[in-house]
FIZA-18305 format. One line per 3 residues: number of its first residue (from 0); their letters; for each residue x, y, z of N, C-alpha, C, O. Coordinates in steps of 0.1 Angstrom, whole numbers. Layout:
<rs>
NUM> a> X/Y/Z/X/Y/Z/X/Y/Z/X/Y/Z  ...
</rs>
This chain:
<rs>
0> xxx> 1204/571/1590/1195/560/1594/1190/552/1582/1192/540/1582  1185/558/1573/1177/554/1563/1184/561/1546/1189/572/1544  1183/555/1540/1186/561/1523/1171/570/1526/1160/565/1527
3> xxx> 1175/586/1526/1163/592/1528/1157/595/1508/1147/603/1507  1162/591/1499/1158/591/1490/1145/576/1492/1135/575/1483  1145/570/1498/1133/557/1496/1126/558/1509/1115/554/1507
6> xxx> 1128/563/1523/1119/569/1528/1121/588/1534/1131/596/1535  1110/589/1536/1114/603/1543/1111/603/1558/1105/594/1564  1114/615/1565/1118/614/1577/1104/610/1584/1103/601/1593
9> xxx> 1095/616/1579/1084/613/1586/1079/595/1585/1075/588/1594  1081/593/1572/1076/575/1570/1086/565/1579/1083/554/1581  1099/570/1586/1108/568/1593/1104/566/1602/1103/554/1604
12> xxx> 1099/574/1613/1093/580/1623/1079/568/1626/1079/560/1636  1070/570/1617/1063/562/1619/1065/545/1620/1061/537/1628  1073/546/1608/1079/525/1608/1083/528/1627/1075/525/1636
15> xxx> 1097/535/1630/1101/531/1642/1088/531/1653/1085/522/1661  1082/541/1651/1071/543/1663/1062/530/1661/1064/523/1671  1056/526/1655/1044/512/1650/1048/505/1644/1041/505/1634
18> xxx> 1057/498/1643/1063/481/1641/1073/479/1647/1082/486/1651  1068/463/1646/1084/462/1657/1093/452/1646/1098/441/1649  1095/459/1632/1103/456/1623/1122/458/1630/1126/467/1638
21> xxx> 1129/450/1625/1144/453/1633/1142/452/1649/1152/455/1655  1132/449/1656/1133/448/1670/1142/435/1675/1136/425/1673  1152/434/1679/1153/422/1687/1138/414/1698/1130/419/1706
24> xxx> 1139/400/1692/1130/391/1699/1131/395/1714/1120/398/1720  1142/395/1721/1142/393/1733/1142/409/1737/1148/413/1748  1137/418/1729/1131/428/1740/1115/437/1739/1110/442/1730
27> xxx> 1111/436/1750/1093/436/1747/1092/447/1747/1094/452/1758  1089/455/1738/1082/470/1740/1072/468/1728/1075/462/1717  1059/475/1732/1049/468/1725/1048/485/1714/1045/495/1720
30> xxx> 1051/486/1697/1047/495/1692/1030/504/1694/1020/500/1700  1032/513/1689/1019/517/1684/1011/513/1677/1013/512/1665  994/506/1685/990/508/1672/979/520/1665/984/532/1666
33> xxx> 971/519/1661/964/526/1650/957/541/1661/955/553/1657  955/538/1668/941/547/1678/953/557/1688/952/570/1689  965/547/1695/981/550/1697/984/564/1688/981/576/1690
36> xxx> 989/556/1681/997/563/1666/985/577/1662/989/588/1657  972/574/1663/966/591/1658/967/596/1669/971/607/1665  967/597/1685/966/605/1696/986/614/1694/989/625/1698
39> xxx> 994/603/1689/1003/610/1690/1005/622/1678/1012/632/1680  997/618/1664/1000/625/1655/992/638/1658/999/647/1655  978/642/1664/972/647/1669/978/659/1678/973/671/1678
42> xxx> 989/654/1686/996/665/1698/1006/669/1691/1012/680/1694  1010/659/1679/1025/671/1670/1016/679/1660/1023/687/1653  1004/678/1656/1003/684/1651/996/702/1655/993/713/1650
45> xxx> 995/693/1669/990/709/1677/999/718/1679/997/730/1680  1017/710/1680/1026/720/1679/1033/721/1667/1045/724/1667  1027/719/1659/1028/721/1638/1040/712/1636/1050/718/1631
48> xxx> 1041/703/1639/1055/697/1640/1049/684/1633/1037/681/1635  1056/676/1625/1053/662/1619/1056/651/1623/1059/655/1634  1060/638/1623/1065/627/1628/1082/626/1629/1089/623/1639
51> xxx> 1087/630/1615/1101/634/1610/1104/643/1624/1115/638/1626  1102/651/1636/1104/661/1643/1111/652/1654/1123/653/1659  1101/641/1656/1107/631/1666/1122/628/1666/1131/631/1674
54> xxx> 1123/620/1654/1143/616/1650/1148/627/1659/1147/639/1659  1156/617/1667/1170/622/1672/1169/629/1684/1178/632/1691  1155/634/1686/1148/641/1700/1152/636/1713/1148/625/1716
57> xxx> 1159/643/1720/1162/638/1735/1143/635/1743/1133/641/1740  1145/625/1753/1132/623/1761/1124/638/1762/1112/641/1759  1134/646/1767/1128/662/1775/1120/663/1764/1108/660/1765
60> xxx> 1128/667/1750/1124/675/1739/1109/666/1733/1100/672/1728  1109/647/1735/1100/645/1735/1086/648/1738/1075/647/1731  1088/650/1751/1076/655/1760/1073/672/1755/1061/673/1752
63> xxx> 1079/680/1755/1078/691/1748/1070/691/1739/1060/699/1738  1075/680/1730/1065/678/1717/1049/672/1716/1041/673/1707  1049/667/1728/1038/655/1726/1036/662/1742/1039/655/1752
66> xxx> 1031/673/1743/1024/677/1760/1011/672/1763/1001/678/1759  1010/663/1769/999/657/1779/1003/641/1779/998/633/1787  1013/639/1768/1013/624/1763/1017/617/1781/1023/622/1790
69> xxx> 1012/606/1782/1015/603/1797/1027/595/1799/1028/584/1793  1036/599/1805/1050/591/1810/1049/578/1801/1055/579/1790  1044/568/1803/1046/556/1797/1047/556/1782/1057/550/1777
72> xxx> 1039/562/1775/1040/568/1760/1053/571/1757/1060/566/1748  1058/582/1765/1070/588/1759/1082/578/1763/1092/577/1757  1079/571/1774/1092/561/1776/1090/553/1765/1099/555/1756
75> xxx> 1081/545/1762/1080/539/1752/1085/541/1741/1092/532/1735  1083/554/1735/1082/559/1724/1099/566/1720/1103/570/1709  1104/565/1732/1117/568/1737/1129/559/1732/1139/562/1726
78> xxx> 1125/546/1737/1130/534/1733/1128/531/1716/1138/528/1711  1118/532/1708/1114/522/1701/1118/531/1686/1116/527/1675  1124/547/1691/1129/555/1680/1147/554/1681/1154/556/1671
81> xxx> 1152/549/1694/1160/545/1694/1169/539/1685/1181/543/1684  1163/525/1677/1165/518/1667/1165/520/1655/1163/512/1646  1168/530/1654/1171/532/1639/1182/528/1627/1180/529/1615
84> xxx> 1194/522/1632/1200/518/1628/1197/503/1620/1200/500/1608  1190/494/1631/1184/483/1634/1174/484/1620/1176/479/1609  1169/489/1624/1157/490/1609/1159/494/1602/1148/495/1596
87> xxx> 1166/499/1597/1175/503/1584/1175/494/1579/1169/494/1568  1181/482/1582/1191/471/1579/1178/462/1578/1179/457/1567  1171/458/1582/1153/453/1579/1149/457/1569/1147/449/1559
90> xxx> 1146/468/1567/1141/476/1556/1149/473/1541/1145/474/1530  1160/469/1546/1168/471/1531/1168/459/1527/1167/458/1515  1168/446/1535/1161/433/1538/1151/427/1528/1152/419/1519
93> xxx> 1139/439/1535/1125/433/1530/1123/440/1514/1119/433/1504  1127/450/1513/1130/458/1502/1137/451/1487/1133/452/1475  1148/443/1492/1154/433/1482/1149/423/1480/1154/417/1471
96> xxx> 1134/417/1489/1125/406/1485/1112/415/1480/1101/412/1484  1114/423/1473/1101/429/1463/1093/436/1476/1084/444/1472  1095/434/1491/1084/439/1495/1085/455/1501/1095/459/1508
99> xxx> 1074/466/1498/1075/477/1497/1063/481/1512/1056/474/1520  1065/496/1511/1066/504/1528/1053/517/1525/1056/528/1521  1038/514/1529/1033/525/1526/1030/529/1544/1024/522/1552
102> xxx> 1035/540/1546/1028/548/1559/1020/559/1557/1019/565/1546  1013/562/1570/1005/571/1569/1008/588/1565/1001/598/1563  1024/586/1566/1034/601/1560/1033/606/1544/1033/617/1539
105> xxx> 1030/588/1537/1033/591/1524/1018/590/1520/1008/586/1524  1024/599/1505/1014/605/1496/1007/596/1492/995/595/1494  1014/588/1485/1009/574/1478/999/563/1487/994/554/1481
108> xxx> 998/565/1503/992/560/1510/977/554/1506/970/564/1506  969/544/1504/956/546/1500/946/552/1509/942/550/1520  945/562/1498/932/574/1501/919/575/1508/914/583/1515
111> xxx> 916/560/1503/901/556/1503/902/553/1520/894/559/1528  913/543/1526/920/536/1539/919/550/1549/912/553/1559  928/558/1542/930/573/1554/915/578/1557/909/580/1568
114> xxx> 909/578/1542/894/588/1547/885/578/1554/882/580/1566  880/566/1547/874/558/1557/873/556/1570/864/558/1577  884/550/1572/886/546/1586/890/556/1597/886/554/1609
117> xxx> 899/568/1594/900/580/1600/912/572/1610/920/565/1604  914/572/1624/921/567/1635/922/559/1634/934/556/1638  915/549/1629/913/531/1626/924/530/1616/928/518/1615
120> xxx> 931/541/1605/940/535/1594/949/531/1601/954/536/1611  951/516/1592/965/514/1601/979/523/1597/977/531/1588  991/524/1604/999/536/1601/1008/532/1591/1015/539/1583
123> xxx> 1008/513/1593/1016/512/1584/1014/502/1578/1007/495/1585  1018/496/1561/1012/487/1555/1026/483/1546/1034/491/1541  1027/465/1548/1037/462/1539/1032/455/1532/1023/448/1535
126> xxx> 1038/457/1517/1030/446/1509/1040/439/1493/1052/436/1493  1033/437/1484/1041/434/1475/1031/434/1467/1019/431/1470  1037/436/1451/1030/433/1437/1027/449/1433/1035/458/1435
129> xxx> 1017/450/1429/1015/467/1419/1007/474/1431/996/470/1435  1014/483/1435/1010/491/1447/996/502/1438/986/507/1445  997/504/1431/983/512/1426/970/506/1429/959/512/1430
132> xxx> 973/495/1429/960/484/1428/951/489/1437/940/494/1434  958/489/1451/953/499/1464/945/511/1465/937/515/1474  947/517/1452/938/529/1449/927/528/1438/923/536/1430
135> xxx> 925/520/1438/916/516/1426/903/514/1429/895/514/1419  898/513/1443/885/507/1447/882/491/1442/890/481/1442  871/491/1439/869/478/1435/858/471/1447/853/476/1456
138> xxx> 858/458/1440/849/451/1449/852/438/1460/860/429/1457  844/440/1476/852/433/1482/838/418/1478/827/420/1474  846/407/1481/837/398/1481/842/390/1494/853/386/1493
141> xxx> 835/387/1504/837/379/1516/830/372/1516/818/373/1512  837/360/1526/830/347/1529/833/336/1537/845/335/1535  828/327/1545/831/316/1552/846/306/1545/848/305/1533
144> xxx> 852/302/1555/863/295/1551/858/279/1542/863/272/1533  846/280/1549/844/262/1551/829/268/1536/825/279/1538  825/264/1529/815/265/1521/809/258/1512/816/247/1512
147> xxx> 800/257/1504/795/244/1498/797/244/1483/803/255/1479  796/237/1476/796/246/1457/792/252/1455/798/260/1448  778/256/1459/771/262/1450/775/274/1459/772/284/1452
150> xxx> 779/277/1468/788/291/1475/799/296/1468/802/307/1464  807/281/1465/823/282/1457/816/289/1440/822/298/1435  804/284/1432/804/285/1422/802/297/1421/808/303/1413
153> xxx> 789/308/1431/788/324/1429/797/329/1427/801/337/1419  806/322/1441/818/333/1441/828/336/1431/833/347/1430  831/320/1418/842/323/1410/832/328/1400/837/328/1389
156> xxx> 817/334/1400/810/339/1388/815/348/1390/825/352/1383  810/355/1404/809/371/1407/822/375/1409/823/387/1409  832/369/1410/846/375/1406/849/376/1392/850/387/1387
159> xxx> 850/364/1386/849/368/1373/843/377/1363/847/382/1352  832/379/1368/820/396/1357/833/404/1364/842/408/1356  835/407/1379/841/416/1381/854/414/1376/854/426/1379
162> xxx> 860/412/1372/871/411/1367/874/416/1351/883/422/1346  861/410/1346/857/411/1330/855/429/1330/858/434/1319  850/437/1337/844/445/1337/856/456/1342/855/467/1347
165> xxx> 867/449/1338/879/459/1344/879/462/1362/888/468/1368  871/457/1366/870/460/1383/884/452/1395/891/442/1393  884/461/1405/897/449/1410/889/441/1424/881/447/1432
168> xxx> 894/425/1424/883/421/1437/890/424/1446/900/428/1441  890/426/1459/896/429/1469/885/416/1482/873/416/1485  898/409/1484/898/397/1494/901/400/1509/903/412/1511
171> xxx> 902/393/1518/909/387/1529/918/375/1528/924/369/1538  920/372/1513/931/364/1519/936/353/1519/946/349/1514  925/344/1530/920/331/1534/911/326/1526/902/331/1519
174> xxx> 917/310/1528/914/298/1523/896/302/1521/891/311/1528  887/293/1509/877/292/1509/874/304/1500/880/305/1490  863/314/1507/855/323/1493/865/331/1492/861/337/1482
177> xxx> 879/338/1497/879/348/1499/895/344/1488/900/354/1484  902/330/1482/912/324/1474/906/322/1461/911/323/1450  890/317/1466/887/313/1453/882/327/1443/881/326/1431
180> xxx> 880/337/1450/878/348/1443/886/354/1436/883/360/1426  898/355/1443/912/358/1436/914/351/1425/918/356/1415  913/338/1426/923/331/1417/908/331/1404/909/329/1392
183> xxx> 898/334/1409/886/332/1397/890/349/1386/887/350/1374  893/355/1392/896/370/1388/910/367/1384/912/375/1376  918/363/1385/929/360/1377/929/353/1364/934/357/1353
186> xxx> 923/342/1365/918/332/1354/909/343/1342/912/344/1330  899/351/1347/894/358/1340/902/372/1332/899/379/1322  913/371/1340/922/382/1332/922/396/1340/927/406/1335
189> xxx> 916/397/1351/919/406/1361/927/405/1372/936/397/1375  922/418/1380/932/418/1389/930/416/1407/918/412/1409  935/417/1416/930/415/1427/938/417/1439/950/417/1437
192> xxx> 932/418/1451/941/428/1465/938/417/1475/926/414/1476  948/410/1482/948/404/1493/949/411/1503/960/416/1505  939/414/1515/944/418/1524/946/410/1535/936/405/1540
195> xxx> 962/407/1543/962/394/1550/960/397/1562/963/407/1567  955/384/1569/956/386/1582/969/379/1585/969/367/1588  978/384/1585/994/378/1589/1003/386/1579/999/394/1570
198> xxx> 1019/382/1583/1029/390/1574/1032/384/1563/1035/372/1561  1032/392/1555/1032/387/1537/1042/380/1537/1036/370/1531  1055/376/1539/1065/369/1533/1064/357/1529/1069/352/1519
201> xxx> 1055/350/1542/1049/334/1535/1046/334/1522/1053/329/1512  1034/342/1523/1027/344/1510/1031/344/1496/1027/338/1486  1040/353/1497/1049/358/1484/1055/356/1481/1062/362/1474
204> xxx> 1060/337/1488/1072/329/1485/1059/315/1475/1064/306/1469  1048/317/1476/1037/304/1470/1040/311/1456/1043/322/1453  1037/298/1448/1041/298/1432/1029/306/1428/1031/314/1418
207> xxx> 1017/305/1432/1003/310/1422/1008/326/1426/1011/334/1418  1007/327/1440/1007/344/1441/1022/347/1437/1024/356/1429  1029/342/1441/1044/352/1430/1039/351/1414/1040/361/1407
210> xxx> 1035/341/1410/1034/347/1398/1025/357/1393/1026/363/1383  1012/357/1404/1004/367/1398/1008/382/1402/1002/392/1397  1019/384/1412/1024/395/1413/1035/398/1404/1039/409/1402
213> xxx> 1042/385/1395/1049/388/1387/1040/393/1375/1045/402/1369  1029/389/1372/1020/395/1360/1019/410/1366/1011/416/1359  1023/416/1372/1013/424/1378/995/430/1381/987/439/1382
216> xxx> 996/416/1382/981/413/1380/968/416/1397/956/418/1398  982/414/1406/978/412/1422/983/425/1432/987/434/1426  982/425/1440/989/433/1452/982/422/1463/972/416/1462
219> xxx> 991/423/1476/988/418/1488/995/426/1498/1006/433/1496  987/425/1510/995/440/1518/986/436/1528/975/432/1528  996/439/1540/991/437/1556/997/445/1565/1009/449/1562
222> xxx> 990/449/1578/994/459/1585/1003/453/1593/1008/460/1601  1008/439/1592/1014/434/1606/1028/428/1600/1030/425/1588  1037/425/1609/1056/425/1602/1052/418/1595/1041/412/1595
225> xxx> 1061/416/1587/1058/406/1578/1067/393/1580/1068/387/1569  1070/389/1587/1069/375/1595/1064/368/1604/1068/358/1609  1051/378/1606/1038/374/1617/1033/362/1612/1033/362/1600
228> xxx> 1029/352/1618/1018/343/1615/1003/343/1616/1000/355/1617  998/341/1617/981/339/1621/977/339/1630/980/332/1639  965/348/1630/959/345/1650/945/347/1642/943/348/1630
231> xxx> 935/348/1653/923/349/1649/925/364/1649/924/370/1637  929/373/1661/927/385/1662/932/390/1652/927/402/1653  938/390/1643/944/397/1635/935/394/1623/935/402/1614
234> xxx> 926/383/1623/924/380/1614/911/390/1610/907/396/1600  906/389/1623/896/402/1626/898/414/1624/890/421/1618  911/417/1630/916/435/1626/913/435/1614/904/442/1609
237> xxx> 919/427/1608/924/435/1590/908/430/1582/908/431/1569  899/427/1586/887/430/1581/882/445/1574/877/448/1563  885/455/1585/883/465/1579/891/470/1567/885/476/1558
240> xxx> 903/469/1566/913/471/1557/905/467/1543/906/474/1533  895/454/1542/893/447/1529/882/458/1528/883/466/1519  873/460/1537/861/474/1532/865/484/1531/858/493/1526
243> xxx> 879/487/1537/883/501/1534/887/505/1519/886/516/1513  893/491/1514/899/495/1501/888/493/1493/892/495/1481  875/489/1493/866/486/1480/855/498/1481/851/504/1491
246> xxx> 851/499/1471/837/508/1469/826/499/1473/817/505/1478  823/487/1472/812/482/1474/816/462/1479/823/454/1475  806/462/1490/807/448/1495/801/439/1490/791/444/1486
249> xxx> 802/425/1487/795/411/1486/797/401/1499/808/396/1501  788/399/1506/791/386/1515/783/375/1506/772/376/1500  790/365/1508/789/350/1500/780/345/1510/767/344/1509
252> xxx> 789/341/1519/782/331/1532/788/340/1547/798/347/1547  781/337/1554/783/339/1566/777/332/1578/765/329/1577  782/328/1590/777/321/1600/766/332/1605/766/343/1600
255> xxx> 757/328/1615/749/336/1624/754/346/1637/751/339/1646  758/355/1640/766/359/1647/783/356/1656/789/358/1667  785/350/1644/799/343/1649/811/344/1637/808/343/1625
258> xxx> 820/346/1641/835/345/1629/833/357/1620/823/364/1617  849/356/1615/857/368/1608/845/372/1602/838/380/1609  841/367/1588/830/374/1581/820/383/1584/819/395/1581
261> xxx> 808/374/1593/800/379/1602/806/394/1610/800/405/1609  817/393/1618/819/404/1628/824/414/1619/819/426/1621  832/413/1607/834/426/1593/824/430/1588/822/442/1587
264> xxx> 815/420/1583/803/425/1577/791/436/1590/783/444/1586  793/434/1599/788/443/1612/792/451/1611/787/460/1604  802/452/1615/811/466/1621/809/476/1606/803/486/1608
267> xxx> 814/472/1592/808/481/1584/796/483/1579/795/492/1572  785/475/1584/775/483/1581/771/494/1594/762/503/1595  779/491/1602/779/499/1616/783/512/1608/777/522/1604
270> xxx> 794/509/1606/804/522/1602/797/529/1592/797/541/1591  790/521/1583/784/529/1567/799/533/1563/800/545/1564  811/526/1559/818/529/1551/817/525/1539/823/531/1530
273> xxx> 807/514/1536/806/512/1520/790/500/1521/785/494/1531  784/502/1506/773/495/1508/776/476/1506/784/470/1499  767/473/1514/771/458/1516/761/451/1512/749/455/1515
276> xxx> 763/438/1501/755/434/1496/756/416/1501/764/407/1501  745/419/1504/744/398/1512/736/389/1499/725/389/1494  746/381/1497/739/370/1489/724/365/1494/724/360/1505
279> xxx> 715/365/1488/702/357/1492/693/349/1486/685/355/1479  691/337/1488/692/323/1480/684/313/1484/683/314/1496  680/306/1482/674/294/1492/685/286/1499/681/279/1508
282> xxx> 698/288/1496/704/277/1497/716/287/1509/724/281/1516  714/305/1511/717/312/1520/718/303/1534/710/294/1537  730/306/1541/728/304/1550/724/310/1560/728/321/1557
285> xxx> 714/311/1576/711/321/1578/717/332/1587/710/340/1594  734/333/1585/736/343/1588/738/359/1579/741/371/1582  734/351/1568/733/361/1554/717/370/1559/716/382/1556
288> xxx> 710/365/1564/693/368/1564/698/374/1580/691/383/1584  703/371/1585/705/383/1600/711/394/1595/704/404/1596  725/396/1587/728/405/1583/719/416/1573/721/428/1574
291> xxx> 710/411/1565/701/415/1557/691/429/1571/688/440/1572  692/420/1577/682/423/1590/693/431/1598/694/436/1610  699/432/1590/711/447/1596/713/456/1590/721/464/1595
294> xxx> 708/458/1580/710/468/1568/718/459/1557/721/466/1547  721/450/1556/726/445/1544/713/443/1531/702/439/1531  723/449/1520/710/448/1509/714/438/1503/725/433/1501
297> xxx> 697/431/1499/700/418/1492/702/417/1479/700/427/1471  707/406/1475/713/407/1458/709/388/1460/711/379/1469  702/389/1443/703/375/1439/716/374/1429/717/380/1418
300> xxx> 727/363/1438/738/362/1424/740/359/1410/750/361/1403  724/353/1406/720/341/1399/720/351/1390/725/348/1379  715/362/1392/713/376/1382/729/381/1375/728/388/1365
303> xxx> 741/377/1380/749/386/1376/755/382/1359/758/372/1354  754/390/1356/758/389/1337/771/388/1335/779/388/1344  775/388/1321/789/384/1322/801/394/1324/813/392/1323
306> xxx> 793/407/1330/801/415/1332/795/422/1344/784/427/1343  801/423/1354/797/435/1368/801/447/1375/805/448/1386  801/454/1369/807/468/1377/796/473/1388/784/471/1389
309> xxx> 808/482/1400/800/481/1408/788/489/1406/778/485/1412  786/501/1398/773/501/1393/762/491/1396/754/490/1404  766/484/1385/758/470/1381/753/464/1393/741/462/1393
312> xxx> 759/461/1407/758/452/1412/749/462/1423/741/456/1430  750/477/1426/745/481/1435/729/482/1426/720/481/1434  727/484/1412/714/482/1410/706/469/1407/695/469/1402
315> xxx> 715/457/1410/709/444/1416/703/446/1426/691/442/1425  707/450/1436/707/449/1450/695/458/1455/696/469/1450  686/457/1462/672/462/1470/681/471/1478/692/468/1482
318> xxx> 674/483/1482/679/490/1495/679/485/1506/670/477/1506  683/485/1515/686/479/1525/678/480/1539/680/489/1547  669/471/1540/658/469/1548/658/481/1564/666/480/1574
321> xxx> 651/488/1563/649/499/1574/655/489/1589/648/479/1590  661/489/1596/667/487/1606/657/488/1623/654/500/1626  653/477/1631/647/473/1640/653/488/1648/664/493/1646
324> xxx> 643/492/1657/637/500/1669/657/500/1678/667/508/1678  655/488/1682/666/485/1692/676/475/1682/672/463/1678  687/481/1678/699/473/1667/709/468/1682/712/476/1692
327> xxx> 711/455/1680/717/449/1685/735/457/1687/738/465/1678  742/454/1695/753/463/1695/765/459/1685/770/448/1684  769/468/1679/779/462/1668/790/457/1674/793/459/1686
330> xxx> 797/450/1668/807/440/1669/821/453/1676/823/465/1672  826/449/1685/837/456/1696/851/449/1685/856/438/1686  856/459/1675/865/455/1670/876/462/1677/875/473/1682
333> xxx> 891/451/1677/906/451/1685/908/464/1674/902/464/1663  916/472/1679/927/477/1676/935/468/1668/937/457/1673  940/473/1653/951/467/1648/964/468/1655/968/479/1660
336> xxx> 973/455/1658/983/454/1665/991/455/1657/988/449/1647  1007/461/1656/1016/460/1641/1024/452/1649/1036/454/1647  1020/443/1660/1035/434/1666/1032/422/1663/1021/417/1662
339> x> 1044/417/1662/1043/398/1657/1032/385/1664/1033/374/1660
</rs>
């Protein structure tokens, strides 16, 4: 199926099960995604058996493996291991364009992603540039697409201290606070993690980011094929991905209960996966001051020195205001989808 020297049977197992990498267009079977993909790892692991167990498994022996999984699962799941040949030949593909294969099988997987998010990790991640970067923590900084200067100017400060300070920023991606932070942490001589909402190949054909992945300066990595384009929903999924990989948050700007920013910045302070720090200013917009009013702790940017570690920046930051009687309901985040 595979040069089992560059994957193993289990990272196999999972690519076939949750992407629809090597799928033919014209046939719909929808992969696994993340919530999917743990109920199944969950029933092989009740019969001590690993993902690798699947390969080559007749239907029966499926069901054997996976007892309670319901009919539709295993037809599914029947078909979509099928292709192995198929994605071989994808794999070896994307492989020869720099881009590399972390699943939830391998070791090298980021740590912080598995423990955080728990069922929520996505299973599988493609990406390109210095895959360590991923394990590094670092700081996320998020923000509105659309922003004003004096939003654009915090942002290329507060990336740059971090940068100066050896720290890595960890983005989303998109145009506005979340490019200009990257490229402000490049300029400064650091390093930085895109996490996209879409499939990397676009990406890593643009002159600024190939070259900063040629410095080894960058990594970018997304749960979704990597010739997906853009949706909103996706753009939402992989929110978590950016708080998963950082030790500590910055929101720039944010609308008032609306868009990507706003509904990530929720859901993690829902989660308490990492502390989130909301910019607060006169010049704040006020969906920075509702999040505040969510447990977001405030930080003035104007404070930050020429260097920030996240130390530094969590003892800028006030603790995070005791939280109203009745908290409004957190944000209903999709399931990461790994289909086009």
């Amino acid at each position: 199926m595979f040069d089992g020297q560059t994957l193993s049977l289990d990272a196999q197992a999972t690519l076939l099960a949750c992407t629809s990498v090597g799928l033919p267009r014209d046939v719909a079977i929808r992969p696994f995604g993340p919530r999917g993909w743990a109920r199944l790892a969950t029933r092989l692991a009740a019969r001590d058996a690993s993902p690798g167990a699947m390969l080559g498994a007749s239907r029966t022996e499926l069901g054997a493996l996976l007892s309670d999984a319901v009919p539709d699962d295993l037809d599914r799941l029947d078909r979509l291991l099928a292709r192995g040949p198929q994605l071989g030949l994808e794999v070896d593909r994307l492989q020869s364009r720099g881009i590399w294969i972390r699943t939830l099988a391998d070791a090298d997987y980021p740590s912080r992603l598995r423990t955080l998010l728990g069922p929520d990790a996505p299973p599988v991640l493609f990406g390109a540039g210095e895959p360590s970067l991923l394990g590094r923590g670092g700081v996320a900084i998020v923000g509105s697409r659309d922003v004003d200067d004096r939003a654009t100017e915090l942002t290329r400060n507060l990336a740059a201290a971090v940068a100066r300070s050896g720290g890595v920023v960890i983005s989303g991606g998109a145009r506005g606070v979340d490019q200009t932070a990257m490229q402000a942490a490049f300029e400064a001589g650091g390093s930085a993690v895109g996490a996209l909402p879409e499939g990397i190949e676009k990406r890593i054909r643009e002159s600024t980011t190939r070259a900063a992945l040629a410095d080894g300066l960058a990594a970018v990595v997304s749960p979704y094929h990597p010739g997906a384009g853009f949706s909103a929903g996706a753009a939402m999924a992989r929110n978590k991905i950016v708080y998963g990989l950082s030790e500590a948050a910055v929101v720039i700007s944010s609308a008032d209960g609306s868009g990507g920013t706003w509904a990530g910045a929720v859901e993690a302070l829902s989660a308490g996966w990492v502390p989130v720090l909301v910019r607060v200013d006169a010049d704040a917009p006020p969906g920075n001051h509702q999040l505040i009013g969510r447990g977001g702790r405030p930080i003035h940017l104007e404070m930050i020195a020429e260097r920030a570690t996240v130390a530094d920046l969590l003892d800028l930051a006030r603790p995070a205001p005791d939280r109203a009687a009745e908290t409004p309901a957190p944000y209903e985040q999709q399931e990461l989808a790994l289909t086009e």
